[in-house]
C-alpha positions in Angstrom: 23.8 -10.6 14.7 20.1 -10.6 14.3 19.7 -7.6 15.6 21.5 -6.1 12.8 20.2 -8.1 9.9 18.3 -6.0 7.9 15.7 -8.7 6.8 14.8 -9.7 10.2 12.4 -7.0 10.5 10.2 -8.4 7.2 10.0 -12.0 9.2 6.2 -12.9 10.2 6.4 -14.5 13.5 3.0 -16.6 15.0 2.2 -14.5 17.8 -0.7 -17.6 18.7 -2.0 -20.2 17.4 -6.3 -21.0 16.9 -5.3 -24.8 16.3 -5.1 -26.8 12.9 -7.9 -27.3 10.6 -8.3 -30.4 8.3 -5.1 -32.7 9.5 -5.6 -36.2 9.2 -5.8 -39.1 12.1 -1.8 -39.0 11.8 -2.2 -35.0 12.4 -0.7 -34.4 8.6 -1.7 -32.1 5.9 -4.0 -29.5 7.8 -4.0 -25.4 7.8 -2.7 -24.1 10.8 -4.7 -21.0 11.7 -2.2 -18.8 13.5 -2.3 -14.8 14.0 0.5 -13.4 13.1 2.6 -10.1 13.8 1.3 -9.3 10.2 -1.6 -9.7 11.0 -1.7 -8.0 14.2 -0.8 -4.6 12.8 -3.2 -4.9 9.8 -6.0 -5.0 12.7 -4.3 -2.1 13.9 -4.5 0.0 11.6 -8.1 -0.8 10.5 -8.6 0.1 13.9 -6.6 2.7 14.4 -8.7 4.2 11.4 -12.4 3.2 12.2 -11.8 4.6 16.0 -10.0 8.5 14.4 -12.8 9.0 11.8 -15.5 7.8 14.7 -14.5 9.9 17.0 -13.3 13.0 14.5 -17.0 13.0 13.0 -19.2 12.4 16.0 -19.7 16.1 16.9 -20.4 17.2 13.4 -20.0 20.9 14.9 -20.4 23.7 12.6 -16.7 24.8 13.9 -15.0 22.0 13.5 -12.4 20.8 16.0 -9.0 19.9 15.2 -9.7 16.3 14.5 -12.8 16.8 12.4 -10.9 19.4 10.7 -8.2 16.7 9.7 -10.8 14.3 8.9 -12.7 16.6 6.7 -9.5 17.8 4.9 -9.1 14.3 4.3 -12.0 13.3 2.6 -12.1 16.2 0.6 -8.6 15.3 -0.3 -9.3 12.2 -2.1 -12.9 13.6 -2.9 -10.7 15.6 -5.4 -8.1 12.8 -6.8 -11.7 10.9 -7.3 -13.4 13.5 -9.5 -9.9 14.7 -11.3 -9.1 11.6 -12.6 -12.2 9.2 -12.2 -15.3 12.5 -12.9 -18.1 13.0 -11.1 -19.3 9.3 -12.0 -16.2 7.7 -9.9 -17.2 9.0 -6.8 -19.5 5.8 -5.9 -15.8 4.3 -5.7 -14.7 7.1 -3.0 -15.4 4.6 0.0 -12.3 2.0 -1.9 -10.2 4.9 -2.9 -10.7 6.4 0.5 -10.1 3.0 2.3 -7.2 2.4 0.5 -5.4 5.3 0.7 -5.9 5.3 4.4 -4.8 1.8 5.1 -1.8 2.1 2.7 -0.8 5.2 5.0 -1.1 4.2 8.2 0.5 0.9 7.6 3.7 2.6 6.3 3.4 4.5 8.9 3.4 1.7 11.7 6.3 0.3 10.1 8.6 3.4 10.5 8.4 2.8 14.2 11.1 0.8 15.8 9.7 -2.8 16.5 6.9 -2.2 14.7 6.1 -4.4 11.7 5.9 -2.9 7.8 2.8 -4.8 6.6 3.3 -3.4 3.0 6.7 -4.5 2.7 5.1 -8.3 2.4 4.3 -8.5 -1.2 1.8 -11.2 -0.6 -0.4 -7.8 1.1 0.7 -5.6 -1.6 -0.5 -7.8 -4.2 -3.8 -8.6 -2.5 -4.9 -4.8 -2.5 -3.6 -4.9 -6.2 -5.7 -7.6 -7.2 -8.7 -5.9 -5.7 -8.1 -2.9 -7.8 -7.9 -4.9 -10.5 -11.1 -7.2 -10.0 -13.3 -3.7 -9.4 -12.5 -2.7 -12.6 -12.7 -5.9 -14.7 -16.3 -6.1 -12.8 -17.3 -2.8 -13.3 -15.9 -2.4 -16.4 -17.8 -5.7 -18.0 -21.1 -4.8 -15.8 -21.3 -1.4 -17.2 -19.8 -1.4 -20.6 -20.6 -5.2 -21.5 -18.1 -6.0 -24.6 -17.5 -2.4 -24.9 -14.8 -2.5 -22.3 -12.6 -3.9 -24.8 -12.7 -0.4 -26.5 -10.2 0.0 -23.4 -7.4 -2.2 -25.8 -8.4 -0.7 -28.9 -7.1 3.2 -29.6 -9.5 5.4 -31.3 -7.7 6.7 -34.6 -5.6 4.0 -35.6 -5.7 2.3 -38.8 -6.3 -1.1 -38.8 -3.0 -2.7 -39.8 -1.1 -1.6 -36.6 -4.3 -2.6 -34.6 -2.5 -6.2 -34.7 0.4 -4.9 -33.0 -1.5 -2.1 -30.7 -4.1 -4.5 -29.2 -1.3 -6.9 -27.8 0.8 -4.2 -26.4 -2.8 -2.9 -24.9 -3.7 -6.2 -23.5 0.1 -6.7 -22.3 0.0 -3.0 -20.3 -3.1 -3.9 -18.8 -2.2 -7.3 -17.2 1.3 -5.9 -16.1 -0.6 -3.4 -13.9 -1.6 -5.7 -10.5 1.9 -6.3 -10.7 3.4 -2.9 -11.1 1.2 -1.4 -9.0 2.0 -4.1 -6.0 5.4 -4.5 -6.7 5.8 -0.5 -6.6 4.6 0.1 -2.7 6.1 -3.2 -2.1 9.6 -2.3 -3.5 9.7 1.2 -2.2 8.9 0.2 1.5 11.5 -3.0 1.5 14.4 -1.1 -0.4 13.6 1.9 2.1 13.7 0.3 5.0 16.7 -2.3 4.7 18.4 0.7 3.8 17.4 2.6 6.8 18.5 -0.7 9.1 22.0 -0.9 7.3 22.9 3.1 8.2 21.7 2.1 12.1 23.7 -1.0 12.2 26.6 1.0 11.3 26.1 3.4 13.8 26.5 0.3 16.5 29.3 -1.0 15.0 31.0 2.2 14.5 30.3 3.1 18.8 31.7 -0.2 20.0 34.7 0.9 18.5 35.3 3.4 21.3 36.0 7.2 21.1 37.3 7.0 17.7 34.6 4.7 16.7 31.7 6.9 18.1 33.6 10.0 16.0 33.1 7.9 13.2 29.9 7.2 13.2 28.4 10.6 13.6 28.1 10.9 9.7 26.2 7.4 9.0 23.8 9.0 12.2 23.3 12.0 10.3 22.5 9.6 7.1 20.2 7.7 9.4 17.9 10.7 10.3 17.6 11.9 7.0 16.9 8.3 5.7 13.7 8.4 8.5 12.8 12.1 7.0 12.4 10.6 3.7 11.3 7.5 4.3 8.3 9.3 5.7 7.7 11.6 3.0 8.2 7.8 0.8 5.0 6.5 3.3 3.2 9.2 2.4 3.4 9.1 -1.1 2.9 5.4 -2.0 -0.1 6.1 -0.6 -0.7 9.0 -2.8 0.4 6.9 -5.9 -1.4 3.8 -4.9 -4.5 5.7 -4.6 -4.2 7.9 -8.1 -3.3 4.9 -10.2 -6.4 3.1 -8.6 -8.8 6.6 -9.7 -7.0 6.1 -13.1 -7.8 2.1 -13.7 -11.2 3.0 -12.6 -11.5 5.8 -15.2 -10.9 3.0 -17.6 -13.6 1.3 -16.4 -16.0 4.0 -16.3 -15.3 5.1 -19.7 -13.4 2.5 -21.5 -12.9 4.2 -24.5 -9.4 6.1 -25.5 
């Protein structure tokens, strides 16, 4: 029945091994250094990317072709999300935003192929890109505004009595978001896609049933193709979201100040 377990598909499987680092003479307590299925499709889509926007840009035609068309659309895309939510000043953070965005969205999108792997349904990545949001703006934020970043947990406008009970809930929001913000693409790309697996799985079961069986499973088929739909237009927008919360934290750090 593995073929229908829905968590099968999240599993990271060694593809090969580079050997074991640091073992001891009884061949205990080293790092294996493996390369994964994980891994594999995170080096695809960095690829995947570099080769399009190489390709897309080298012409630089006045008339652009298709490609550079897409690729220009694109970076005047999140050029926009940058300057809406970030100004004029957060466009020296395009290149993350940008990055982001487009790694985020083709990795969804390599997962919504069948034996393809969902590298941001592993919370572990998820979390990593979080917690480099995060250390931009901390770094930024502190490099630019010195202690004046901490105007970020302190509201313009309110007296100083509920201070002591604002600046908590400040502080509180602001460590919560690494975590929100992975746990969101994380959680949306799991749920989406064990749910996906489910509807398929009974499509199977329903057809080894025979005639009446095959009848039967017409409706969870019809479930199953609208599940892919919107679990494409769900790719897409984590993305999206992912990328405008991380223009938003970087506003904060730009101009700290409520």
């Amino acid at each position: 029945m593995a073929g229908t377990d829905p968590i099968s598909q999240f599993k990271v499987k060694t593809l090969f091994s580079f050997g074991t680092i640091g073992a001891d003479e009884n061949g205990a307590n080293g790092v294996d250094l493996v390369f994964t299925n994980s891994a594999l499709f995170m080096v695809l889509t960095v690829g995947l990317i570099a080769t399009y926007l190489i390709l897309s840009t080298r012409g630089r035609g006045l008339v652009p072709s298709r490609l550079q068309l897409v690729s220009e659309m694109s970076y005047e895309f999140i050029a926009n999300m940058v300057r809406s939510s970030a100004g004029t000043e957060g466009m020296k953070f395009f290149p993350l935003v940008f990055s982001l965005f487009s790694f985020i969205l083709i990795a969804n999108m390599w997962g919504m192929f069948p034996y393809f792997f969902a590298v941001t349904s592993q919370i572990i990545i998820t979390a990593a890109l979080a917690l480099l949001v995060m250390a931009v703006v901390i770094i930024y934020g502190v490099w630019k505004n010195g202690f004046g970043f901490l105007k970020l947990f302190v509201p313009s406008g309110i007296p100083l009595p509920i201070l002591f009970i604002v600046v908590p809930i400040e502080v509180l929001s602001f460590l919560s978001r690494p975590l929100s913000l992975s746990l969101r693409l994380f959680g949306n790309i799991l749920a989406g896609h064990i749910v996906l697996k489910v509807f398929a799985g009974f499509i199977v079961s329903l057809s080894a049933l025979g005639a009446l069986g095959m009848f039967g499973s017409i409706l969870p088929f019809v479930m199953a193709v609208a599940l892919t739909g919107l679990e494409f237009l769900v790719s897409a927008l984590q993305a999206f979201v992912f990328a405008i919360l991380t223009c938003i934290y970087l506003n904060d750090a730009i101009h700290p100040g409520h």
